[in-house]
C-alpha positions as CSV (number, residue, x, y, z in Angstrom):
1,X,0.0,0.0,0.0
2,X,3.0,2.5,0.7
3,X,4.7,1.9,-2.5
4,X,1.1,1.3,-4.7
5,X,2.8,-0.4,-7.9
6,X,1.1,0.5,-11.0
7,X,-1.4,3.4,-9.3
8,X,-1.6,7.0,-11.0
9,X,-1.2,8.3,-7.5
10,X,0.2,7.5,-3.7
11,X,-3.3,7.6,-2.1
12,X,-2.7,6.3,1.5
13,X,-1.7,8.3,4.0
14,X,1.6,7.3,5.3
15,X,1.5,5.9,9.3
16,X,-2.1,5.4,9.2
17,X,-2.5,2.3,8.5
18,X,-4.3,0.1,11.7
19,X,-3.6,-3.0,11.3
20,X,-4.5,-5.8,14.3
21,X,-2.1,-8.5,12.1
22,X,1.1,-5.8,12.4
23,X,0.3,-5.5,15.9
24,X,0.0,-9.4,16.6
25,X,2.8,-9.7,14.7
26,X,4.8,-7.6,16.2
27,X,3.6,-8.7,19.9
28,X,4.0,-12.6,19.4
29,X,7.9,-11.4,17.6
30,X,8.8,-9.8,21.1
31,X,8.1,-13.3,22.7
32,X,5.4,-12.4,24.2
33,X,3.3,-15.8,23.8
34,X,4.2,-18.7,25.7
35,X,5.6,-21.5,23.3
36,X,7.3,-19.1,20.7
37,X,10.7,-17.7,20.8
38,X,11.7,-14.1,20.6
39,X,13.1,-12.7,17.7
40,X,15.4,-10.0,17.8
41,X,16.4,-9.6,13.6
42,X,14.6,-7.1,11.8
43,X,15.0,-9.3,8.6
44,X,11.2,-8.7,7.2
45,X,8.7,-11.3,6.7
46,X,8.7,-13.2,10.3
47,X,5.6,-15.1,10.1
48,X,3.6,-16.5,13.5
49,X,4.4,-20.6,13.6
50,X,0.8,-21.6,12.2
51,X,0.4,-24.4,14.7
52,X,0.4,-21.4,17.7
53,X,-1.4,-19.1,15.1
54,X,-4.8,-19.0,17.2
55,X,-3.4,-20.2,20.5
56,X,-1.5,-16.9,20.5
57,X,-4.3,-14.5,18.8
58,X,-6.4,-15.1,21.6
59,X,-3.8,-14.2,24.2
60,X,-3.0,-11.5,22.0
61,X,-6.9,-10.0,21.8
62,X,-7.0,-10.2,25.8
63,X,-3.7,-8.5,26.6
64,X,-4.0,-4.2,26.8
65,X,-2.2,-4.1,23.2
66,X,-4.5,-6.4,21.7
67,X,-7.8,-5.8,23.3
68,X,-8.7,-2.7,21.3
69,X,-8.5,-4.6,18.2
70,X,-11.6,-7.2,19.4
71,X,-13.7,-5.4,17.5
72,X,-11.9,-5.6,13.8
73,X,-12.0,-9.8,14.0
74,X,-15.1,-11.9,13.3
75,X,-14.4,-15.1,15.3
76,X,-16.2,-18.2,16.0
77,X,-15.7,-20.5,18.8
78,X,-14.6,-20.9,22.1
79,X,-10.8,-19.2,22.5
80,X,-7.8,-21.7,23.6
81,X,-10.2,-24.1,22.2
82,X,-9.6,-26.7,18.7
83,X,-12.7,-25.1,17.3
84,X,-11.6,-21.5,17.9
85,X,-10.7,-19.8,14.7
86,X,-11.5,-16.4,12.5
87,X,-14.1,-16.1,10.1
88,X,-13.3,-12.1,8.8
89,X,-11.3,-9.1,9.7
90,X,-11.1,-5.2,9.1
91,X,-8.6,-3.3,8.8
92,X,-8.2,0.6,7.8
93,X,-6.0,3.1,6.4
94,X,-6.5,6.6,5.8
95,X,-6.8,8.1,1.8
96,X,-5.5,11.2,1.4
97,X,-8.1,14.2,-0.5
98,X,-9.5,13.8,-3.2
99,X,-10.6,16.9,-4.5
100,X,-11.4,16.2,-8.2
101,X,-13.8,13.4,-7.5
102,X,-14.9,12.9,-10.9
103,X,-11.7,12.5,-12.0
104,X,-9.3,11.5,-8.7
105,X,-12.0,9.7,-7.7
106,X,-12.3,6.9,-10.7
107,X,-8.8,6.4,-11.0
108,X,-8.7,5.8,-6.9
109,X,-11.3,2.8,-7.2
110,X,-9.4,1.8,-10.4
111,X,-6.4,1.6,-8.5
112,X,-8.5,0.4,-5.4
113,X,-9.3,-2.6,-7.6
114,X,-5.8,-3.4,-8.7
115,X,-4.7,-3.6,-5.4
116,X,-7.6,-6.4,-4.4
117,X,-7.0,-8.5,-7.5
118,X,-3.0,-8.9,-7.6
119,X,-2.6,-8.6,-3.7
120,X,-5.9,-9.3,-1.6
121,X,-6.9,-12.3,-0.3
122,X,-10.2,-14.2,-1.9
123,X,-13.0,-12.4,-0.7
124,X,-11.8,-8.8,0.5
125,X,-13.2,-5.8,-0.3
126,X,-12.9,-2.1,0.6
127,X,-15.2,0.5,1.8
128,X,-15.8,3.5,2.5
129,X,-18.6,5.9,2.3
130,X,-17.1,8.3,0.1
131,X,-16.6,4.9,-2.3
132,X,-20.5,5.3,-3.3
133,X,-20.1,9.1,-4.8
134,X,-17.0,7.4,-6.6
135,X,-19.0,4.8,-8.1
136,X,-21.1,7.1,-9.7
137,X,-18.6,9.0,-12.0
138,X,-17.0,5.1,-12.8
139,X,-20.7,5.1,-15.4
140,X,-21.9,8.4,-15.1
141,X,-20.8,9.5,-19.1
142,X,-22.2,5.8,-19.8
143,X,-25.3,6.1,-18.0
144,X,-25.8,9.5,-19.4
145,X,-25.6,8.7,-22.9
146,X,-27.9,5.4,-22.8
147,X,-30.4,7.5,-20.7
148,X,-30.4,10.5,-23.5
149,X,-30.2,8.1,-26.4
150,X,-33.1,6.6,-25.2
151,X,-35.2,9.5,-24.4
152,X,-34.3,10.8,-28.0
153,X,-35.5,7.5,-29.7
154,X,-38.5,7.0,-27.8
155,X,-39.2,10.9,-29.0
156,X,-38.5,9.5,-32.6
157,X,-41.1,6.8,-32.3
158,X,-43.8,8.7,-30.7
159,X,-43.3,11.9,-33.6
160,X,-43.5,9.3,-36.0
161,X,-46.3,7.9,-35.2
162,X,-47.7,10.9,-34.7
163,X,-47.1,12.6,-37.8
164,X,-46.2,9.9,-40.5
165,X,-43.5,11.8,-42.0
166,X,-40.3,10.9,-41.5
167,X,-37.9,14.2,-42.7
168,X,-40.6,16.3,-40.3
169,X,-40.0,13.6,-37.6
170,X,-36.6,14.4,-37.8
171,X,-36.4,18.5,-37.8
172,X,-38.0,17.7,-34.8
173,X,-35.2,15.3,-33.4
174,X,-33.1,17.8,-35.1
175,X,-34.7,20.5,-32.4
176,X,-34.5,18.7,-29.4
177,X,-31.3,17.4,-29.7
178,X,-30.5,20.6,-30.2
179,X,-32.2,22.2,-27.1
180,X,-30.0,19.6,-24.7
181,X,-26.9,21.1,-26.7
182,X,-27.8,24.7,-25.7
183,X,-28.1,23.3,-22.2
184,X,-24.9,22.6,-22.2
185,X,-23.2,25.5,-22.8
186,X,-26.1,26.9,-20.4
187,X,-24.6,24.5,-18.2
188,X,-20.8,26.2,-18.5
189,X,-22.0,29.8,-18.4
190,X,-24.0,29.4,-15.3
191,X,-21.4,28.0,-12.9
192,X,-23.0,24.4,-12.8
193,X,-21.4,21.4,-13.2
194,X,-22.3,17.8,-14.2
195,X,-23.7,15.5,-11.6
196,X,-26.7,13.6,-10.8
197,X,-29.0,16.5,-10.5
198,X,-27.9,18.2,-13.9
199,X,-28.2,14.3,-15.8
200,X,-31.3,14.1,-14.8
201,X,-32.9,17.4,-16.0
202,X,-31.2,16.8,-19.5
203,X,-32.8,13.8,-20.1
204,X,-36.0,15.5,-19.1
205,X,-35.2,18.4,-21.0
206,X,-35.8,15.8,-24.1
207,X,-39.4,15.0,-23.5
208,X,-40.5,18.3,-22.2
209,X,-38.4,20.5,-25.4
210,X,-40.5,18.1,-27.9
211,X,-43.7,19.7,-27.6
212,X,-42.7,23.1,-28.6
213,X,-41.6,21.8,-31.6
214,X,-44.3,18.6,-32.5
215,X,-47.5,20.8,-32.6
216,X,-45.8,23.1,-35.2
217,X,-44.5,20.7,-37.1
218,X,-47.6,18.4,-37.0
219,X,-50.2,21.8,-37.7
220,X,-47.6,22.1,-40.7
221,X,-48.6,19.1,-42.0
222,X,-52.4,19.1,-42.3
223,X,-52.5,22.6,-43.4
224,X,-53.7,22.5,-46.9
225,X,-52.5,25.9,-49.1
226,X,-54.1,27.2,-52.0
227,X,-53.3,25.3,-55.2
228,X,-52.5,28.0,-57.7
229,X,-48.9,28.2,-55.7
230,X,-46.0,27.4,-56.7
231,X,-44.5,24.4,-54.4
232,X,-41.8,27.1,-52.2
233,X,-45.0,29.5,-52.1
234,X,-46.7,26.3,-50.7
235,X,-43.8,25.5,-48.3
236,X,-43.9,29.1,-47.0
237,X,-47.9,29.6,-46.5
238,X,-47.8,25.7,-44.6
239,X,-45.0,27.5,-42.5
240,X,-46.8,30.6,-41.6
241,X,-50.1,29.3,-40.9
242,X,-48.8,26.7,-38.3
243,X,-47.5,29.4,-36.5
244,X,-50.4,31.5,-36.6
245,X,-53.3,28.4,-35.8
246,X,-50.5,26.6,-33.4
247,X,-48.3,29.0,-31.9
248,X,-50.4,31.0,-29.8
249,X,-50.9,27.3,-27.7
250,X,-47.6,26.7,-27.8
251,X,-46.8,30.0,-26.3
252,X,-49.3,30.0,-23.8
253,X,-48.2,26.4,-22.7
254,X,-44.5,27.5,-22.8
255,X,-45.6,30.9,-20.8
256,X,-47.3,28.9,-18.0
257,X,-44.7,26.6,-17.2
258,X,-42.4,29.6,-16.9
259,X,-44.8,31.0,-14.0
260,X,-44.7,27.5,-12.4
261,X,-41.2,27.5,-11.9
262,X,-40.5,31.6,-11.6
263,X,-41.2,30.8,-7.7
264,X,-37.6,29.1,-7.6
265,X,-35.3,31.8,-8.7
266,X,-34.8,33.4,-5.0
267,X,-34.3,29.4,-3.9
268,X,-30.8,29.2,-1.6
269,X,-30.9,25.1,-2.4
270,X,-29.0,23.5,-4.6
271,X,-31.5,21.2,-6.4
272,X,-34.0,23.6,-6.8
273,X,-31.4,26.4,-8.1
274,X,-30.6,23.9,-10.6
275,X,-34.2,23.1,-11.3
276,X,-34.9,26.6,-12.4
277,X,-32.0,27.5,-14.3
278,X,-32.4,24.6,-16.3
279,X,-36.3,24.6,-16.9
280,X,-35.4,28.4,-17.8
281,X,-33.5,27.0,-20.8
282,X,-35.7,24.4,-21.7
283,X,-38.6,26.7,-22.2
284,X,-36.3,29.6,-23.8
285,X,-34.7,27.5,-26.1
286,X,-37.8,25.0,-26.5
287,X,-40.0,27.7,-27.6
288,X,-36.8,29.5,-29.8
289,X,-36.6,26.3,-31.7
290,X,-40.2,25.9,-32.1
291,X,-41.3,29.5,-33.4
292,X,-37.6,30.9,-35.0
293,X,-35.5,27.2,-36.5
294,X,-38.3,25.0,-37.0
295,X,-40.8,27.0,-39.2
296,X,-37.5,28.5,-40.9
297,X,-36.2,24.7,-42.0
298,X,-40.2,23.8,-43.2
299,X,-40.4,27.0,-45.3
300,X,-37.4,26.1,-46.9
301,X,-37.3,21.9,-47.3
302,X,-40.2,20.7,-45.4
303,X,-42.2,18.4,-46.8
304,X,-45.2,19.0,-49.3
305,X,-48.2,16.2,-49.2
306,X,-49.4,14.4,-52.4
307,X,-52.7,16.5,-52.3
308,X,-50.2,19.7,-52.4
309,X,-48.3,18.8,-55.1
310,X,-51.4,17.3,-57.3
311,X,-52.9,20.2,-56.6
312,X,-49.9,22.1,-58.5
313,X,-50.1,20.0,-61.3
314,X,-54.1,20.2,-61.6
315,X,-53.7,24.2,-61.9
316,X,-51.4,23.5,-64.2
317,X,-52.9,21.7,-66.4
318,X,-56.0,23.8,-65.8
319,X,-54.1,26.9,-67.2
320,X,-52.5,24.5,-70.0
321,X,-56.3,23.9,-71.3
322,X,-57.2,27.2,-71.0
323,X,-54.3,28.4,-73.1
324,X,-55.4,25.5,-75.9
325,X,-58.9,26.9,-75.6
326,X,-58.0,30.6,-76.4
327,X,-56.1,29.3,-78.9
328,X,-59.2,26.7,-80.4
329,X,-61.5,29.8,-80.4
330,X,-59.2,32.6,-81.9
331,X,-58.4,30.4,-84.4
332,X,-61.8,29.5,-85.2
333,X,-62.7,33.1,-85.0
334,X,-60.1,33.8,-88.0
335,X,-61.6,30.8,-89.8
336,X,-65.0,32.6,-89.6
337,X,-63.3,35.8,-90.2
338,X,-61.9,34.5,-93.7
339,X,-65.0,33.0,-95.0
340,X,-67.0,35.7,-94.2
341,X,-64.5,38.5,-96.2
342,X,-64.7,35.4,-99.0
């Protein structure tokens, strides 16, 4: 443990190791258990004589140096006794700081872990309580990804379902992933940083960010625009006219959970300061995306139905027979015209 082969750091504190088998050691070395010899050398790696192993533990535990260390030993059995032996034992060191625990604090279980697997005997293990907030940053990128990748394909299924388009299904994808993005940086420029509170408001970010941008894009879809435009007119009327039927909803919905959470921006605690900062993106950049990029993109590439674009080619062909008519009837008019002069 003092040397820690292989670790990224020298963790352990250095003289605070308790250890009841140094102690014992150390006592039953200074000949103080009946039936072994002292030992003067200070060659390392004196062992206790197995066959006096428990004899002298238990003399050990009731003697003033050994007594304190009673409560680090499981044992079963009756001391001084053939049936008398240990079943588990403790013993603790102290880690130095750690003040980077995301980053300090993986590569100390990592190193933790080494330690158990070359050097530790079957069944140990460490803990401590600060191990638990360790553990977390081990799969917290992991964890965070499967969670948000998730979210953002369960959004997928549901728009598409929804709508029955796919290119509109994803501009709206497009504007959620985008409003977790913005978050982000949010994130950065608001003196937060990335833990279990934050995670967890991203991926509801995801599900909550949709609807700004679903009821636009779906009102898009079943508005019908005149047929004598041409198909970026048609694009551009669809575009406006889901943001004058739908937008007012949106807003309104947007508006009111705003007021819902306004309540929290004098809050002193640090899950509801991140509540509120965070919901305060969602809905500014939920609602951005939904009225400002979203309408933009459909104006410019969104999708035109079947009905649209027959109805283009029907006035088209309208205005093609009209034209042959004109031309039918002026020509019959100068047919009419010659005879009449013959």
């Amino acid at each position: 443990m003092k040397d820690c082969p292989g670790c990224d750091e020298d963790w352990f504190v250095d003289g605070t190791l308790q250890s009841w088998y140094a102690k014992y050691n150390t006592w039953t070395k200074g000949g103080s258990c009946q039936g072994v010899q002292k030992d003067s050398s200070t060659t390392p790696g004196w062992t206790i004589p197995p066959n006096r192993f428990y004899f002298c533990l238990a003399k050990f535990l009731s003697s003033d140096q050994g007594r304190r260390f009673g409560q680090d030993i499981v044992q079963v059995g009756t001391p001084l006794t053939s049936d008398y032996k240990i079943t588990g034992y403790r013993e603790k060191i102290q880690v130095k700081k750690i003040d980077q625990v995301a980053k300090q604090g993986v590569e100390y279980l990592s190193d933790k872990n080494m330690l158990e697997a070359e050097y530790g005997l079957e069944g140990m293990f460490s803990y401590a309580q600060e191990m638990l907030d360790y553990e977390l940053y081990v799969v917290f990128m992991e964890e965070t990804l499967l969670s948000t990748g998730l979210s953002v394909l369960a959004v997928f299924f549901v728009v598409l379902f929804v709508t029955g388009s796919l290119p509109v299904t994803l501009l709206v994808v497009l504007a959620v992933l985008l409003v977790d993005l913005f978050l982000i940086a949010l994130i950065h420029f608001w003196d937060l940083t990335f833990n279990t509170v934050v995670v967890v408001n991203i991926v509801i970010a995801i599900g909550l960010a949709v609807d700004y941008s679903a009821h636009i894009a779906h009102t898009y879809l079943i508005i019908r625009p005149p047929k004598d435009l041409s198909n970026a007119e048609k694009r551009v009327y669809k575009a406006k006219m889901a943001l004058s039927t739908m937008g007012s909803s949106v807003f309104h919905g947007g508006f009111s959970t705003f007021l819902a959470i306004i309540s929290l921006s004098s809050a002193q605690s640090y899950v509801f300061v991140v509540f509120f900062r965070l919901w305060f993106g969602i809905i500014v950049f939920g609602m951005s995306n939904g009225f400002l990029l979203l309408p933009v993109i459909l104006s410019y590439i969104g999708p035109l139905n079947d009905d649209d674009i027959a109805g283009v080619e029907d006035a088209n062909a309208a205005k093609v027979s009209s034209e042959k008519d004109i031309e039918m009837k002026t020509d019959s008019k100068l047919k009419d015209d010659a005879n009449h002069m013959a």
